[in-house]
PQR file with spaces between the fields and no chain letter, atoms N, CA, C, O and H, PARSE charges and radii, in Angstrom:
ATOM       1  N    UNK     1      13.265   14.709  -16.817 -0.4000 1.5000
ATOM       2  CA   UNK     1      13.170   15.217  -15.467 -0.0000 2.0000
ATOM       3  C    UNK     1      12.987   16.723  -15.557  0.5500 1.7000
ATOM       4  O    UNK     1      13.869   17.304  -16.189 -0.5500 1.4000
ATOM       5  N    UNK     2      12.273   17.269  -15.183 -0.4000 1.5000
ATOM       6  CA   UNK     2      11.503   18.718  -14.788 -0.0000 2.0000
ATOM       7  C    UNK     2      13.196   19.501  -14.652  0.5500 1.7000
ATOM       8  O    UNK     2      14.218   18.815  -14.637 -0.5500 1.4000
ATOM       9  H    UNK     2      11.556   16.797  -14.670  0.4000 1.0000
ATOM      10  N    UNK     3      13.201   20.667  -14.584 -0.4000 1.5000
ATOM      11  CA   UNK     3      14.441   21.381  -14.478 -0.0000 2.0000
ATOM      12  C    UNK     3      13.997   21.438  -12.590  0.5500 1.7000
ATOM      13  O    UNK     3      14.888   21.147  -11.792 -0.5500 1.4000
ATOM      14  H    UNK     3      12.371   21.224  -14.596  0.4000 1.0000
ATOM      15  N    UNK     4      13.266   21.641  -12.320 -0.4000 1.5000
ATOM      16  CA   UNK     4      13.024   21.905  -10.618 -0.0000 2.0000
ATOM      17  C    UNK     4      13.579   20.649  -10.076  0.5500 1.7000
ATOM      18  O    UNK     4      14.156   20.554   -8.993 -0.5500 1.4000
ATOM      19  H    UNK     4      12.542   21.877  -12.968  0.4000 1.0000
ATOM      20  N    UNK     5      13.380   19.786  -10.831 -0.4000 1.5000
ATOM      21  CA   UNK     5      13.492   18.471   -9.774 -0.0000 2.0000
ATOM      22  C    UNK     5      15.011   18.584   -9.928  0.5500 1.7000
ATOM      23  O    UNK     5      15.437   18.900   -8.816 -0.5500 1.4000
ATOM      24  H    UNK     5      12.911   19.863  -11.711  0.4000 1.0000
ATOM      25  N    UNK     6      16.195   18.453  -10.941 -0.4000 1.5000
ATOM      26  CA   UNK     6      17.362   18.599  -10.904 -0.0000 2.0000
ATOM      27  C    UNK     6      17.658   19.164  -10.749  0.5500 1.7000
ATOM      28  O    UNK     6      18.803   19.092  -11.194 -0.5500 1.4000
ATOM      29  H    UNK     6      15.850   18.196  -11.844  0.4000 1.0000
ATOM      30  N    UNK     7      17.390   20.764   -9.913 -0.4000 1.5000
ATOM      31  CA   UNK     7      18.017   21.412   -9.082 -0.0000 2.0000
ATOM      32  C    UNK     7      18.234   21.094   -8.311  0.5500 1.7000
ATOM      33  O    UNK     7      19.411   21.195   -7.965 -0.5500 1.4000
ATOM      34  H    UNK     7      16.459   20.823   -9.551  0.4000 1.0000
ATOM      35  N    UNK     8      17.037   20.307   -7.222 -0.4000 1.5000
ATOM      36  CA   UNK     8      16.779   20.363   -6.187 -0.0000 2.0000
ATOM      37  C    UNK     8      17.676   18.437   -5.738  0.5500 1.7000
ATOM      38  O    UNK     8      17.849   17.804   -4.696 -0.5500 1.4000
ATOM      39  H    UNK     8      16.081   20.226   -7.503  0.4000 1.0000
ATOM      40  N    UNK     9      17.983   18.210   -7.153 -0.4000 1.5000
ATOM      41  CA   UNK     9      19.040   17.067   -7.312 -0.0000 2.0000
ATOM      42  C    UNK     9      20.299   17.424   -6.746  0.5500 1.7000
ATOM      43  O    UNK     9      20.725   16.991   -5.675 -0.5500 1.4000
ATOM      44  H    UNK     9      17.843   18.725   -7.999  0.4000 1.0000
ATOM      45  N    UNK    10      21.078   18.503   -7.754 -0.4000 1.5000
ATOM      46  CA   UNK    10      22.380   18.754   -7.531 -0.0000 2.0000
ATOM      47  C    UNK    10      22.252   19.696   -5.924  0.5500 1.7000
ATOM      48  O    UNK    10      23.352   19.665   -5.371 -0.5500 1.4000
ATOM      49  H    UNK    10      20.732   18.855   -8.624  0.4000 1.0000
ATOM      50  N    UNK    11      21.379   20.353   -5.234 -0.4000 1.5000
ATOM      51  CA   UNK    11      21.207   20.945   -4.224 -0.0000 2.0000
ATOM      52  C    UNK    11      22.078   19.878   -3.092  0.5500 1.7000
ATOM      53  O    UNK    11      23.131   19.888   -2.454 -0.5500 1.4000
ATOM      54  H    UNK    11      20.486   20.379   -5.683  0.4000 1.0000
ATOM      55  N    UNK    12      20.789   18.907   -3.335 -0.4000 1.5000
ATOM      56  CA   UNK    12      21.157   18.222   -2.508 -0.0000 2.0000
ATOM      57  C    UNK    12      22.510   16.774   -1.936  0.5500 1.7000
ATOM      58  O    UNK    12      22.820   16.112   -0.946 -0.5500 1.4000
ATOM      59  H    UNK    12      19.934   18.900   -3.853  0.4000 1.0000
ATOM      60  N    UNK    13      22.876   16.971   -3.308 -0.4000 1.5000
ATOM      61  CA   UNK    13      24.639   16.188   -3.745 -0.0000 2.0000
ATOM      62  C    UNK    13      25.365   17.442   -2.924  0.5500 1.7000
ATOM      63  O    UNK    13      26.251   17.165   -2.115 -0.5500 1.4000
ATOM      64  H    UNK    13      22.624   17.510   -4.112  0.4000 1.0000
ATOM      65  N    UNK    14      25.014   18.685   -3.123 -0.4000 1.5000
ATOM      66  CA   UNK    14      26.196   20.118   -2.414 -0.0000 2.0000
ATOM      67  C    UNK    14      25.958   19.802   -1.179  0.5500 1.7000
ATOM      68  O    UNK    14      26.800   19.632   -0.297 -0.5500 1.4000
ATOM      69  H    UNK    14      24.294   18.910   -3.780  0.4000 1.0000
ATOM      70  N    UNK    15      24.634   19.705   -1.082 -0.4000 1.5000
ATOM      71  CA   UNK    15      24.705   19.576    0.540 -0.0000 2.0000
ATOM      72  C    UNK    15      25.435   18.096    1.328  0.5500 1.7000
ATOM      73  O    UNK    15      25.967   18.126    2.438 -0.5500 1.4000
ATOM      74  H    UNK    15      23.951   19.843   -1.798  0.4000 1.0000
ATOM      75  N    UNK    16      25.335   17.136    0.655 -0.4000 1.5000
ATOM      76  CA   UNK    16      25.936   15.771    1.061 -0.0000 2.0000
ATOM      77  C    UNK    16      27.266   15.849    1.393  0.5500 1.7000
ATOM      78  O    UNK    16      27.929   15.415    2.335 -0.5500 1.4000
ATOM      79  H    UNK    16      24.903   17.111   -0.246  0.4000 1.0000
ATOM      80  N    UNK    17      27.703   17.002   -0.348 -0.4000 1.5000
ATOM      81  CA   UNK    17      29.218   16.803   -0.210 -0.0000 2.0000
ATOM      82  C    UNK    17      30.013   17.816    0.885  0.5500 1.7000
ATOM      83  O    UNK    17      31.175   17.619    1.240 -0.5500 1.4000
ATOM      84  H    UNK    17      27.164   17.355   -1.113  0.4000 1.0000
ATOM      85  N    UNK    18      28.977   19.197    1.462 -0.4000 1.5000
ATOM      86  CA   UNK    18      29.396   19.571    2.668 -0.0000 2.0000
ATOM      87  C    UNK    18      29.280   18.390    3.741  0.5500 1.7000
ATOM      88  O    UNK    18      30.330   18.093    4.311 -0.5500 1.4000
ATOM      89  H    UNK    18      28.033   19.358    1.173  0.4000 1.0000
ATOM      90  N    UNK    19      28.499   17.912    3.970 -0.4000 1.5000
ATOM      91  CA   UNK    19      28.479   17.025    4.832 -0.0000 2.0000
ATOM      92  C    UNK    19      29.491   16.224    5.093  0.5500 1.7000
ATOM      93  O    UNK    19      29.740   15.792    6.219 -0.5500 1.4000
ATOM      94  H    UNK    19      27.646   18.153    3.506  0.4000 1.0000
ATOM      95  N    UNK    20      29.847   16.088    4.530 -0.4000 1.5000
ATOM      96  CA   UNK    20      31.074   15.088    4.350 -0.0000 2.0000
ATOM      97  C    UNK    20      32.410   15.612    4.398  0.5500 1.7000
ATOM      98  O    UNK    20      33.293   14.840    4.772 -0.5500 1.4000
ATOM      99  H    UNK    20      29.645   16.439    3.616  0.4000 1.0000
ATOM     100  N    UNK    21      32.755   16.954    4.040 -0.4000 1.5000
ATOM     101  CA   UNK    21      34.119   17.666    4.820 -0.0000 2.0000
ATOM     102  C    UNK    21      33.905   18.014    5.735  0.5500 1.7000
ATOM     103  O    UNK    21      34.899   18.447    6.318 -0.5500 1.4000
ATOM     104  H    UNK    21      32.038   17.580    3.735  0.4000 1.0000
ATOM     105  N    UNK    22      32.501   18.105    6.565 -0.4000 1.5000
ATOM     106  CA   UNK    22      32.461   18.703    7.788 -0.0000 2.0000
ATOM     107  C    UNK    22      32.923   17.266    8.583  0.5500 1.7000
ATOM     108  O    UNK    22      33.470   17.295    9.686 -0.5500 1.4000
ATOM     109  H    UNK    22      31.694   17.754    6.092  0.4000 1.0000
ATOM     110  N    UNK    23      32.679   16.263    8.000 -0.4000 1.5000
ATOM     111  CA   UNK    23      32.242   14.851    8.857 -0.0000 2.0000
ATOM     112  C    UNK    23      33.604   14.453    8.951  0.5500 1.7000
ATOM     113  O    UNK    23      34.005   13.679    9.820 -0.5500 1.4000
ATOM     114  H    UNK    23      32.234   16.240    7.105  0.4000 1.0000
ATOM     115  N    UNK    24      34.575   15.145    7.770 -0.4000 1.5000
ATOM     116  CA   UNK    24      35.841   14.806    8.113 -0.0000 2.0000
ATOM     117  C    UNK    24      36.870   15.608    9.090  0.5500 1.7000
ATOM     118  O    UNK    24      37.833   15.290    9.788 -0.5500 1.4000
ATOM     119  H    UNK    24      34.249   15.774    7.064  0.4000 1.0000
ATOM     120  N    UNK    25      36.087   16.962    8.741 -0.4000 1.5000
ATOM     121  CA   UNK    25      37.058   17.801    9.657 -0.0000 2.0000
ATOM     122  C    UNK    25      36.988   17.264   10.863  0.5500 1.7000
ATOM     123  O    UNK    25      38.089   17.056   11.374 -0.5500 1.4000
ATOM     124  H    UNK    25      35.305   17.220    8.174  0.4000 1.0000
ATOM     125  N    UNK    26      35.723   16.863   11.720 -0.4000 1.5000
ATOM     126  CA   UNK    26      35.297   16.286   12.774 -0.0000 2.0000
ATOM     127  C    UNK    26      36.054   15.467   12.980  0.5500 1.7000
ATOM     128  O    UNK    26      36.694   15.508   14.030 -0.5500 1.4000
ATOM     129  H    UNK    26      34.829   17.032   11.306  0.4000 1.0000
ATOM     130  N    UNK    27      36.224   14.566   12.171 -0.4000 1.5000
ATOM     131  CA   UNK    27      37.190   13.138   12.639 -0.0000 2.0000
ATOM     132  C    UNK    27      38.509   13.727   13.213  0.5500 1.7000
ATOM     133  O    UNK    27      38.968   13.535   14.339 -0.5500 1.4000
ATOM     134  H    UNK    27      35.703   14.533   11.318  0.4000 1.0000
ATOM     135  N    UNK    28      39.064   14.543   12.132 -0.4000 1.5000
ATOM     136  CA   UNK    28      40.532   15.196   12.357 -0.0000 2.0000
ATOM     137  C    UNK    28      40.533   15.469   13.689  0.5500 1.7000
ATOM     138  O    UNK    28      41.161   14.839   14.540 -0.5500 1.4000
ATOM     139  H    UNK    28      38.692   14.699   11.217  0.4000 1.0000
ATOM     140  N    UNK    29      39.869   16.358   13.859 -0.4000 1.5000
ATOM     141  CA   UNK    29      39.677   17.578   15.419 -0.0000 2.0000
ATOM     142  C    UNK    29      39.436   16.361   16.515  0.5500 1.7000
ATOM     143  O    UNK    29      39.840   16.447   17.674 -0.5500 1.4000
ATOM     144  H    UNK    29      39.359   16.870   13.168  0.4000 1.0000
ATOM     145  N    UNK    30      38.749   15.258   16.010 -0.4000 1.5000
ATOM     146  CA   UNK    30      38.268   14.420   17.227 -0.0000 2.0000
ATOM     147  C    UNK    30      39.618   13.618   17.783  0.5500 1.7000
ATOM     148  O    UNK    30      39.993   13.173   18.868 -0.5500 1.4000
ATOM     149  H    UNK    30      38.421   15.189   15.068  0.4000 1.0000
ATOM     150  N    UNK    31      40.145   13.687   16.397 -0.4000 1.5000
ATOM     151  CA   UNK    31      41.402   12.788   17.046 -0.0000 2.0000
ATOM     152  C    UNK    31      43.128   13.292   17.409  0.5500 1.7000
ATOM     153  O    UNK    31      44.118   12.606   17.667 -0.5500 1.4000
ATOM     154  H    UNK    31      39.841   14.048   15.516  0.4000 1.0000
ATOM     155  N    UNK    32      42.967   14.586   17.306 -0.4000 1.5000
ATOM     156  CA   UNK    32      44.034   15.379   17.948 -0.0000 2.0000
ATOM     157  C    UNK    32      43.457   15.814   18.990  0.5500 1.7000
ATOM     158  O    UNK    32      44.197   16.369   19.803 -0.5500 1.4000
ATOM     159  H    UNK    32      42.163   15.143   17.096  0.4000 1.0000
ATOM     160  N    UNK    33      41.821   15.708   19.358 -0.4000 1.5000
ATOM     161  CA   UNK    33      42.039   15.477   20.780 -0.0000 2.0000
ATOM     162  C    UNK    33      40.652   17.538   20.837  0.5500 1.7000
ATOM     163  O    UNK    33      40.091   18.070   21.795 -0.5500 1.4000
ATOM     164  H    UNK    33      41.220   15.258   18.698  0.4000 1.0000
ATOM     165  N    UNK    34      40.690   17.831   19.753 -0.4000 1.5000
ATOM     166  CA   UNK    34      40.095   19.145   20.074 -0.0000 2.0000
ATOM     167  C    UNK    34      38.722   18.606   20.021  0.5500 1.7000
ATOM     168  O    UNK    34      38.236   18.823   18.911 -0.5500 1.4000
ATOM     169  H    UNK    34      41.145   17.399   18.975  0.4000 1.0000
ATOM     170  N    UNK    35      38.097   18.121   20.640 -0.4000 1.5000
ATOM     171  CA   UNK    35      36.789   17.747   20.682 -0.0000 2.0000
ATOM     172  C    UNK    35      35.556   18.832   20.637  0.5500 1.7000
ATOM     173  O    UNK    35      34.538   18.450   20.060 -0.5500 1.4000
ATOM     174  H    UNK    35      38.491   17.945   21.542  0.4000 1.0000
ATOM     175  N    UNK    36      35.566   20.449   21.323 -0.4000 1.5000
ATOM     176  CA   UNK    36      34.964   20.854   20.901 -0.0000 2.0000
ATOM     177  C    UNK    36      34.557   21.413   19.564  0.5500 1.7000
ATOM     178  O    UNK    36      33.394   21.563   19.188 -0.5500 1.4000
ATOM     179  H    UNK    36      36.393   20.759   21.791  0.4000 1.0000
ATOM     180  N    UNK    37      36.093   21.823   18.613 -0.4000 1.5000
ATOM     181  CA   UNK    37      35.705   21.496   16.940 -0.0000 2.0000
ATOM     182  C    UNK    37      35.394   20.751   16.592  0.5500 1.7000
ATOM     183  O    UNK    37      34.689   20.960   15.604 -0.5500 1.4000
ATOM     184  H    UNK    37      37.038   21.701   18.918  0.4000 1.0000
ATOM     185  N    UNK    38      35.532   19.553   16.904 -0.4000 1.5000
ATOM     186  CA   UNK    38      34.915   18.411   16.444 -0.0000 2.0000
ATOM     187  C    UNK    38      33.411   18.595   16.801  0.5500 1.7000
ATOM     188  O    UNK    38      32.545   18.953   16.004 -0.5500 1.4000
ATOM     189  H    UNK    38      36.105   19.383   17.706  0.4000 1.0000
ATOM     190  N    UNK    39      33.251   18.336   17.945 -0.4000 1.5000
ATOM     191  CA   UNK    39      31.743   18.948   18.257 -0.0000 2.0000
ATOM     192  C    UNK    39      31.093   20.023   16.856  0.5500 1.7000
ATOM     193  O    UNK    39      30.293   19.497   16.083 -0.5500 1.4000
ATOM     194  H    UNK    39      33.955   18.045   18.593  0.4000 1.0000
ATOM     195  N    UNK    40      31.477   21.402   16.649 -0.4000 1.5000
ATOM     196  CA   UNK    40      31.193   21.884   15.828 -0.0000 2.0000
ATOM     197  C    UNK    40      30.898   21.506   14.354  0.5500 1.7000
ATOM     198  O    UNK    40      29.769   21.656   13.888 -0.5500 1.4000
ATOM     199  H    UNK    40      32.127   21.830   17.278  0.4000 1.0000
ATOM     200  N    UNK    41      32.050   20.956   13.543 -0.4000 1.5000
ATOM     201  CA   UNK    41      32.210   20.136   12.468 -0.0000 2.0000
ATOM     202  C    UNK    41      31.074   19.239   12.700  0.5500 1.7000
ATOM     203  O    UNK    41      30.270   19.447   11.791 -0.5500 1.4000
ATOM     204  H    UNK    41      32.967   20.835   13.922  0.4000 1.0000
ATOM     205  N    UNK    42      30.737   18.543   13.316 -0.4000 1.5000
ATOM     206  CA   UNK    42      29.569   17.869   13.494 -0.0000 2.0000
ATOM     207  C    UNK    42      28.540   18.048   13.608  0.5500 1.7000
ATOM     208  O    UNK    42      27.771   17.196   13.164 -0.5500 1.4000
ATOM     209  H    UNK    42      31.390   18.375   14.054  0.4000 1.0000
ATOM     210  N    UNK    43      28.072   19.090   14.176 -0.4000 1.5000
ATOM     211  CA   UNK    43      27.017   19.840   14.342 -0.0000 2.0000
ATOM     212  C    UNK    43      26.395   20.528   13.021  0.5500 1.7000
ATOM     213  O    UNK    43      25.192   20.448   12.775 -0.5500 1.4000
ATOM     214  H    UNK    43      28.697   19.782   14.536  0.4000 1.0000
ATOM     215  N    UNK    44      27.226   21.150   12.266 -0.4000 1.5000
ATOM     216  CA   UNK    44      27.108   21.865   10.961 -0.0000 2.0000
ATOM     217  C    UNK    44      27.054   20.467    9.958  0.5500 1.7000
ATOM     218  O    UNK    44      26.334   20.561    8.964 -0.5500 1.4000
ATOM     219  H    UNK    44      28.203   21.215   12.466  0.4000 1.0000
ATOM     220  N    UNK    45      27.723   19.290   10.160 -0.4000 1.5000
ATOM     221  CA   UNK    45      27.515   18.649    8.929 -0.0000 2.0000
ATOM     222  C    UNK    45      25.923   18.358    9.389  0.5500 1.7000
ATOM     223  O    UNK    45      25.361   17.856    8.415 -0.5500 1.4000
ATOM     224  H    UNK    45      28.308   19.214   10.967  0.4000 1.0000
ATOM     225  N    UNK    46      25.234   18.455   10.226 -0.4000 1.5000
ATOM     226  CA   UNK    46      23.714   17.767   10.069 -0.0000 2.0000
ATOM     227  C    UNK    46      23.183   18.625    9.611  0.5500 1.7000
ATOM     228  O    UNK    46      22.331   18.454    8.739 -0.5500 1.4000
ATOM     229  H    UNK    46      25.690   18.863   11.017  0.4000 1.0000
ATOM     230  N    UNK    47      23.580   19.981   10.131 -0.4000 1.5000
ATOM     231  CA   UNK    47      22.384   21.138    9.596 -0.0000 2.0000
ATOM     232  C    UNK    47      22.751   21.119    7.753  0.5500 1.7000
ATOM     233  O    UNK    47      21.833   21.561    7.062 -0.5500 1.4000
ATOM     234  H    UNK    47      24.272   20.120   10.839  0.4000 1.0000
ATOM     235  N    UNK    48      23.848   20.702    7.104 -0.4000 1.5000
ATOM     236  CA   UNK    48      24.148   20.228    5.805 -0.0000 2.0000
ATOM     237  C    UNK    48      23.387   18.724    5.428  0.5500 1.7000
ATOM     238  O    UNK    48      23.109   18.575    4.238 -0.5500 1.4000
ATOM     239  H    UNK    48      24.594   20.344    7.665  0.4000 1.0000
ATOM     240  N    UNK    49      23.134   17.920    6.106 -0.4000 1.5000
ATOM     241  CA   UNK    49      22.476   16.454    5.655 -0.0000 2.0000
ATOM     242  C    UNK    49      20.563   17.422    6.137  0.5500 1.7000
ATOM     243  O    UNK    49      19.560   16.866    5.691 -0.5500 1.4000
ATOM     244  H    UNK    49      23.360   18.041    7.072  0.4000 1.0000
ATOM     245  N    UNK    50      20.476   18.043    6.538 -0.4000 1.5000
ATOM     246  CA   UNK    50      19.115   18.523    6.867 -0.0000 2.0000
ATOM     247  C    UNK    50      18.607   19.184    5.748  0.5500 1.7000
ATOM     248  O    UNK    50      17.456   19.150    5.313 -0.5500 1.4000
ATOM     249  H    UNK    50      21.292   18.494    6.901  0.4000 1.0000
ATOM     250  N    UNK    51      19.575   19.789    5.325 -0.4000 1.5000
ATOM     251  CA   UNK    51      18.984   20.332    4.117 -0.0000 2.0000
ATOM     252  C    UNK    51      18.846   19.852    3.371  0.5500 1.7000
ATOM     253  O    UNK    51      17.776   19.877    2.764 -0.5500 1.4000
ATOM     254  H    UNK    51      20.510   19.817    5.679  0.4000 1.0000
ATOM     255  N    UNK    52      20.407   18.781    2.830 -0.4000 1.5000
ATOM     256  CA   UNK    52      19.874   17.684    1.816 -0.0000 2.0000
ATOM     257  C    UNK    52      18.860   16.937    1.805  0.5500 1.7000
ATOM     258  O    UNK    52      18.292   16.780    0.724 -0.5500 1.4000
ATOM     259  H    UNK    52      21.276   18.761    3.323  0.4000 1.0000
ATOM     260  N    UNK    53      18.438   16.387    2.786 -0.4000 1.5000
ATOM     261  CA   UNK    53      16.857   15.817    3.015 -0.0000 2.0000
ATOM     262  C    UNK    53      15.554   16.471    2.225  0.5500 1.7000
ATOM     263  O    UNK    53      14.613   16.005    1.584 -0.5500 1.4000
ATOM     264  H    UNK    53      18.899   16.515    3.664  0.4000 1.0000
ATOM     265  N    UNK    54      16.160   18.293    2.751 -0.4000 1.5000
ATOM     266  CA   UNK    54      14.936   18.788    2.353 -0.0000 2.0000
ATOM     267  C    UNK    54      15.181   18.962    0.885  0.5500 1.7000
ATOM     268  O    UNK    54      14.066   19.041    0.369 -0.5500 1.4000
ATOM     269  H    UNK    54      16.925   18.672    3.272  0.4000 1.0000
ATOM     270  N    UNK    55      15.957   19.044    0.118 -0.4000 1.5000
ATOM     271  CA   UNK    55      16.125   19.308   -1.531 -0.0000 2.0000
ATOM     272  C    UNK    55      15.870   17.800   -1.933  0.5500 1.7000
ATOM     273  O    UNK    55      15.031   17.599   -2.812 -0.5500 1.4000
ATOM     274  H    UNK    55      16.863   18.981    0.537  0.4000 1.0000
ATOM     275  N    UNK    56      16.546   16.688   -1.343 -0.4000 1.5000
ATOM     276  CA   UNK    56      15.569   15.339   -2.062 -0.0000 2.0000
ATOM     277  C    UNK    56      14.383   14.974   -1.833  0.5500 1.7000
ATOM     278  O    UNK    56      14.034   14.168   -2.696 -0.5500 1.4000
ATOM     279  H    UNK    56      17.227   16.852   -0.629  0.4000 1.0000
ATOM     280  N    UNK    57      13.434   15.216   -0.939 -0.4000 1.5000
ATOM     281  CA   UNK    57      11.968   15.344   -0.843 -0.0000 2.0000
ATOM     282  C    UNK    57      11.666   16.235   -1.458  0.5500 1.7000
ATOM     283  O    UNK    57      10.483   16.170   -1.126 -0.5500 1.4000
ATOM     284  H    UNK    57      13.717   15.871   -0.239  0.4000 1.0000
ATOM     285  N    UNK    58      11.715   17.693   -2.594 -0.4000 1.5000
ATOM     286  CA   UNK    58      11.222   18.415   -3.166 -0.0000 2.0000
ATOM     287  C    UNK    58      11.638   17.633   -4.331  0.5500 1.7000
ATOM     288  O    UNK    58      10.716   17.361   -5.100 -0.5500 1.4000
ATOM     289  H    UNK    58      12.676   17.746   -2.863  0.4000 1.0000
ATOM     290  N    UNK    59      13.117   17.089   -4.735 -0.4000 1.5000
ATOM     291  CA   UNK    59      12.846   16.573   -6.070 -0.0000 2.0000
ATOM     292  C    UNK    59      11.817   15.211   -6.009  0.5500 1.7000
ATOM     293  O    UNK    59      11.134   14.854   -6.968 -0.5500 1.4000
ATOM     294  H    UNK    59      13.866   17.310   -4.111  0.4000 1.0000
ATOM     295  N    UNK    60      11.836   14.763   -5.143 -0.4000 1.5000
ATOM     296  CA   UNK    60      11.041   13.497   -5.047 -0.0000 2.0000
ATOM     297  C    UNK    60       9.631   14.209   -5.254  0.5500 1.7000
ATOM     298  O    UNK    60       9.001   13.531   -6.065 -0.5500 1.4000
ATOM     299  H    UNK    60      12.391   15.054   -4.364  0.4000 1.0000
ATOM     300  N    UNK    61       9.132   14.953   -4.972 -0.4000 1.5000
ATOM     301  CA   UNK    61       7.783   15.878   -5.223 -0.0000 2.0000
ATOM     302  C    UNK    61       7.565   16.089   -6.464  0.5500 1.7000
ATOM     303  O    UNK    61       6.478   15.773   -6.947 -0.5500 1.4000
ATOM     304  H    UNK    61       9.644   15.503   -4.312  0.4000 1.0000
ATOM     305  N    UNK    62       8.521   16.644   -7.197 -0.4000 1.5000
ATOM     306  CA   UNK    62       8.531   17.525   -8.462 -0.0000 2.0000
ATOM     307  C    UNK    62       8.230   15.907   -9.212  0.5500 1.7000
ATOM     308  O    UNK    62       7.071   15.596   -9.487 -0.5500 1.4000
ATOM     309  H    UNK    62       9.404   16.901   -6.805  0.4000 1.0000
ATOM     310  N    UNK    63       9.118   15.174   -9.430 -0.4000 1.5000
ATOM     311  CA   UNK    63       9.143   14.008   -9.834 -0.0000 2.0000
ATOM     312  C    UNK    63       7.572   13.355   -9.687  0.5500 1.7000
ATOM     313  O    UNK    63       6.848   13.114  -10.653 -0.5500 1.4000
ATOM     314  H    UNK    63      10.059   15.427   -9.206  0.4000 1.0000
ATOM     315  N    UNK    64       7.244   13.148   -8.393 -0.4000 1.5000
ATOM     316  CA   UNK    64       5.955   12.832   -8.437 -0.0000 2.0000
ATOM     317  C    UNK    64       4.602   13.704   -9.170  0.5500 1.7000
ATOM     318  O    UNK    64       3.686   13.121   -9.750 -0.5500 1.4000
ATOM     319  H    UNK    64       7.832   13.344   -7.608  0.4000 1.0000
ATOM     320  N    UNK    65       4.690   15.180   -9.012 -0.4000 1.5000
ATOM     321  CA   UNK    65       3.754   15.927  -10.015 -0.0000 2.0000
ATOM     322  C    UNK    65       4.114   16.281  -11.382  0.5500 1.7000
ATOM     323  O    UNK    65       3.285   17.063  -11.847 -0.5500 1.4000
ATOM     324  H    UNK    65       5.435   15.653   -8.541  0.4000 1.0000
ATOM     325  N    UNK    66       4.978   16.011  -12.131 -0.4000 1.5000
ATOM     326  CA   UNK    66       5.452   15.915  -13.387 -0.0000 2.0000
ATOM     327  C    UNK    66       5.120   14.700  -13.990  0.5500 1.7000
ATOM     328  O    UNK    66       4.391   14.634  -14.980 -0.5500 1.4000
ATOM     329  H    UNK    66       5.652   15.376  -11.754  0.4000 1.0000
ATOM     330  N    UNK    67       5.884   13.238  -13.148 -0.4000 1.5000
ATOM     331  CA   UNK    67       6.079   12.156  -13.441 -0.0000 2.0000
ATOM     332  C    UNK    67       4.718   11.213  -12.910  0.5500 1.7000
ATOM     333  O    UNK    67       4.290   10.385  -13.714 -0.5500 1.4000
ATOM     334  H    UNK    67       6.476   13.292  -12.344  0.4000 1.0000
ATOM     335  N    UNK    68       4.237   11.302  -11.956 -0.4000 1.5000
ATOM     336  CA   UNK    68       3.342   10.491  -10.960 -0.0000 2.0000
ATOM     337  C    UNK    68       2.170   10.498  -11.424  0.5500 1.7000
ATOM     338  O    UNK    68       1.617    9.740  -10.628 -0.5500 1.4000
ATOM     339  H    UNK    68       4.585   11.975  -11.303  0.4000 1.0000
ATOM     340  N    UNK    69       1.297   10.852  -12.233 -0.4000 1.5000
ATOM     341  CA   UNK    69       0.318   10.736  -12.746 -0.0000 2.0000
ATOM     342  C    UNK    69       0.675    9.707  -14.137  0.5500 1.7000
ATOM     343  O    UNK    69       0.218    8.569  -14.240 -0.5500 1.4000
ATOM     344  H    UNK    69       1.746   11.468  -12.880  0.4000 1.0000
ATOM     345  N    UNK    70       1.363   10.201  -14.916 -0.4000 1.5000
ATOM     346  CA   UNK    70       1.803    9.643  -16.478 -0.0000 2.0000
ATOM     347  C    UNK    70       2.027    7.709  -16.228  0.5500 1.7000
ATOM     348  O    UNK    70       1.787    6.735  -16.940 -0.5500 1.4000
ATOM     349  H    UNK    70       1.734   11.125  -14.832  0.4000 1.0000
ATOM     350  N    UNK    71       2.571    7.886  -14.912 -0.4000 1.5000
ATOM     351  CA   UNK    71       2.698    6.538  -14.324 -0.0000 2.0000
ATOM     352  C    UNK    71       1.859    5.635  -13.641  0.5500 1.7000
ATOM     353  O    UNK    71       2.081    4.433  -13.500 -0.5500 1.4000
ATOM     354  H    UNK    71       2.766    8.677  -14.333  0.4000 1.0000
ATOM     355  N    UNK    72       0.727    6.365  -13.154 -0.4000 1.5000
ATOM     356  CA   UNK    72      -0.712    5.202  -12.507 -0.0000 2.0000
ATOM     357  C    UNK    72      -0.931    5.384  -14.001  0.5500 1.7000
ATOM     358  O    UNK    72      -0.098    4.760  -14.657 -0.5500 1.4000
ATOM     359  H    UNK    72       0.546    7.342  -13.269  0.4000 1.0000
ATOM     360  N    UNK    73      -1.843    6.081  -14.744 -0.4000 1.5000
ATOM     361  CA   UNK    73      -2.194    5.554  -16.412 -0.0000 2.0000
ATOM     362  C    UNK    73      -1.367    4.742  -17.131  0.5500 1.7000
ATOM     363  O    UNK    73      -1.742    4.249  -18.195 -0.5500 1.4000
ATOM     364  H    UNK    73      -2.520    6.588  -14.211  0.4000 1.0000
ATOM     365  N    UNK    74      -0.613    4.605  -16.813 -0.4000 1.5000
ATOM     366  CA   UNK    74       0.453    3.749  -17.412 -0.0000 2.0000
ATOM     367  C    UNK    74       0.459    2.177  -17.175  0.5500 1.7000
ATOM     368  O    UNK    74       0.534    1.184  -17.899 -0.5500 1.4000
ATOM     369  H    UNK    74      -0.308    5.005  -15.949  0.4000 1.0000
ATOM     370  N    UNK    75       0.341    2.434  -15.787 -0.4000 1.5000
ATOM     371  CA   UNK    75       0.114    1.023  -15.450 -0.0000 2.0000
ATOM     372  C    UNK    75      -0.748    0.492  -15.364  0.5500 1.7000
ATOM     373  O    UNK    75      -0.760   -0.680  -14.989 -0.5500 1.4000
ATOM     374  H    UNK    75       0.280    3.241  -15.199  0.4000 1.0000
ATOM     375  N    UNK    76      -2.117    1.367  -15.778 -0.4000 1.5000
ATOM     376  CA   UNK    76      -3.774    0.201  -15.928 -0.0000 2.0000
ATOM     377  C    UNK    76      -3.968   -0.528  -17.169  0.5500 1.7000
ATOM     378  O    UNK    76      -4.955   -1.250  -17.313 -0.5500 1.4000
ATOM     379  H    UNK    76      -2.107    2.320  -16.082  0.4000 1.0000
């Protein structure tokens, strides 16, 4: 795997794993009742899953112009 593409690997695991304390703080806040932190916490974990999106479509890229050619010749 290309060094670009496993950046853009572990990028996007950081970004998941924000996602996921934000997704919890949210729960917390939602259920003591502070709903507009919760609101917040929620809001920020997407702009965190948004990015992850965008770092696994670049490794999925890198992967494909490194890897994606070697693989149609491969298979004729």
């Amino acid at each position: 795997m290309s060094k670009e593409a496993a950046e853009h690997h572990h990028k996007a695991a950081e970004h998941h794993e924000h996602a996921a304390r934000h997704h919890r703080e949210a729960a917390t806040h939602h259920e003591s009742g502070d709903h507009e932190l919760a609101a917040h916490h929620a809001h920020t974990a997407q702009g965190h899953l948004h990015h992850a999106t965008h770092h696994a479509s670049e490794a999925a890229k890198q992967h494909v112009e490194h890897h994606g050619q070697k693989a149609k010749t491969a298979g004729r």
